[in-house]
N, C-alpha and C positions, 0 to 999 in steps of 0.2 A: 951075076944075075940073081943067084940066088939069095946071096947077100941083100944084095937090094931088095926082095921081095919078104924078105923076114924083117926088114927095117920096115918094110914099110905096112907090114900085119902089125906090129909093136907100135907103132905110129895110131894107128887106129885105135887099136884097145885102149893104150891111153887115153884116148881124148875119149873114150866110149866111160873109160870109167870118172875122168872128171864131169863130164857131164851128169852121169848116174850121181855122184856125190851133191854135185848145185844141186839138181833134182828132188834129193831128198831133203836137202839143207833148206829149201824155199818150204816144203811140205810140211804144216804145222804137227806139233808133235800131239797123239789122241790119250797117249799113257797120261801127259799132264792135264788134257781138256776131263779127262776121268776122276782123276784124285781132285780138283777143282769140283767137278759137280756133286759129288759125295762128301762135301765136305761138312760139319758140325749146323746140326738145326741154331733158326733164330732165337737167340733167347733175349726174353721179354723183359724191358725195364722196371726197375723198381716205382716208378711212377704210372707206368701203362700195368702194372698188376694195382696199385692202391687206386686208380681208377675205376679198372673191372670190377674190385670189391667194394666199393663206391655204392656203383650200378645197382651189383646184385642186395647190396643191402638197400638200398631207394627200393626195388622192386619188392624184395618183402616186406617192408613197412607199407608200401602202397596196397598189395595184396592184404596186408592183416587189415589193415582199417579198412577196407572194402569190405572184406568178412565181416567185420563186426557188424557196419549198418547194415549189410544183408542178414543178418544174424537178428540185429535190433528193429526191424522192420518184420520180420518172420515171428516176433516173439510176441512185440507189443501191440494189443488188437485194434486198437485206435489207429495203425498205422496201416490199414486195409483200404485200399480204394473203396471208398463211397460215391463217387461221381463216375459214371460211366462214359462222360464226357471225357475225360481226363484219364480213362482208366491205360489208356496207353501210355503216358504222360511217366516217367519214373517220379519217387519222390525224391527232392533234393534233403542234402545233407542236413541241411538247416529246422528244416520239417519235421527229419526221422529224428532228430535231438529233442526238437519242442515237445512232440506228439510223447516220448520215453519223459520227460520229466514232468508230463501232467500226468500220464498215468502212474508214474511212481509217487505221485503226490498223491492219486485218487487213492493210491494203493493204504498210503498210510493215513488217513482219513477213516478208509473201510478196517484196520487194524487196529485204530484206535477206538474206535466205533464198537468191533466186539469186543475189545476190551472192555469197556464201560458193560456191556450186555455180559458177556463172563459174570464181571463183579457184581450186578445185580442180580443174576441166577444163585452167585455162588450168596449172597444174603437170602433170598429167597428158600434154598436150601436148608440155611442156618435156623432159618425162622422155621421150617417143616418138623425140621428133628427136634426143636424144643416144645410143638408142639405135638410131635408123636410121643415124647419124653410122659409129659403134663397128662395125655390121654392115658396111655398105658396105668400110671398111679391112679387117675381116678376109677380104669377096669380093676387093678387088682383092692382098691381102697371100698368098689363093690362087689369082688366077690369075697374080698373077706368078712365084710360088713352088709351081705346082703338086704336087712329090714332096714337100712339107713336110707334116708331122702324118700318115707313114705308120706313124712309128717310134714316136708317140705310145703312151703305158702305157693298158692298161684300165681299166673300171673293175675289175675282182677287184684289180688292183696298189692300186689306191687305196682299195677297202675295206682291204686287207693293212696299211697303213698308219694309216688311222684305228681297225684293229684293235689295232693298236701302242700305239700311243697311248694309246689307249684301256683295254687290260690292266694296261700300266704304273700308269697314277692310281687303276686298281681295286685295285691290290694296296695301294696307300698308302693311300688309302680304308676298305679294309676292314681295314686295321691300326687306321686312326685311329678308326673311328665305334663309337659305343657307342649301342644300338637298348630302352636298358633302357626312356625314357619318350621323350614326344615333346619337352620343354623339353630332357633330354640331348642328344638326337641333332640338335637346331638349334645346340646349342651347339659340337660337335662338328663340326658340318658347316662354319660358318665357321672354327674353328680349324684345321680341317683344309685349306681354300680361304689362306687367309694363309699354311701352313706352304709347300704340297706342290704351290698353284697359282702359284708367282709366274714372275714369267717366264722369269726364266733356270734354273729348273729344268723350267717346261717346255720353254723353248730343247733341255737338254740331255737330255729327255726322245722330241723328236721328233729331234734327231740321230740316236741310237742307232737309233732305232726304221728311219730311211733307211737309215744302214750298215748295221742287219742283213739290209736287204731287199737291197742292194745287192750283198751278197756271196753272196745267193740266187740274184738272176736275171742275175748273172754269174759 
């Protein structure tokens, strides 16, 4: 009996412990489910990174030219809303380009502009100093010569003189001009500048006209 009761405690454990073995052998293993989920990050293609940098270089090209017409509208004053109608309205790209090359055009109009005005000051100047030059000699040419320019003629001697002068070519003048139409009397007028203007008759015309003044006012 007692044999038989220890065969059959051994009978049991056995089959206690196959069972315990299926048991575990059906139950998946967690040590492997663990080394599986810690295993080495995704690493990214050579195609999906020259993508990404794609992107980001699209995106700051897109951002600089944005800047700029925000930049070129902020600068050039022509590019201010005028229409309040519109003033909600953005201006398009096309606009802020036009609106910068007329005023860079205005710009070099008004550059050239004081150019010319510079150069003309700067003659203007040229011509002050030769005449401060000219002045200054004739103050030191009177204080070293003070009694000089007492004797000097009037003006009445000097109208007397271009009265001279002056009679004389009228008389030749109103010999030569004929006033019948106006095509006459241009014709006339030059024939008579060639005959009775040249210069050694006016030479000899403002001679006379001295001598006779000369033997007047002395």
């Amino acid at each position: 009996a007692l044999f038989v009761e220890n065969a059959r405690k051994g009978s049991i454990v056995s089959r206690a412990n196959s069972i315990g073995s299926t048991s575990a052998s059906s139950v998946p293993n967690t040590d492997d489910e663990d080394s599986d989920y810690h295993q080495e990050p995704y690493k990214e293609s050579y195609k999906d990174q020259r993508r990404r940098a794609h992107t980001q270089a699209e995106r700051k090209r897109r951002d600089a030219i944005k800047k700029g017409y925000d930049d070129l509208q902020a600068i050039v004053p022509t590019c201010e809303q005028q229409d309040f109608s519109i003033a909600s309205q953005k201006l398009s790209k096309a606009i802020v380009l036009q609106k910068t090359i007329d005023y860079i055009q205005f710009l070099h109009k008004e550059k050239k502009k004081q150019e010319e005005e510079v150069s003309t000051l700067r003659k203007d100047v040229m011509a002050l100093k030769i005449m401060k030059v000219n002045y200054e000699q004739i103050v030191k040419a009177h204080q070293d010569n003070p009694n000089e320019g007492k004797d000097q003629l009037s003006d009445e001697v000097k109208f007397n003189v271009f009265q001279g002068i002056m009679d004389s070519l009228f008389q030749s003048f109103n010999a030569s001009i004929s006033v019948t139409s106006f095509q006459e009397l241009s014709a006339c007028v030059f024939s008579w500048i060639e005959e009775h203007c040249k210069p050694q008759t006016l030479r000899d015309i403002v001679i006379g006209v001295l001598h006779q003044l000369k033997s007047q006012l002395y």
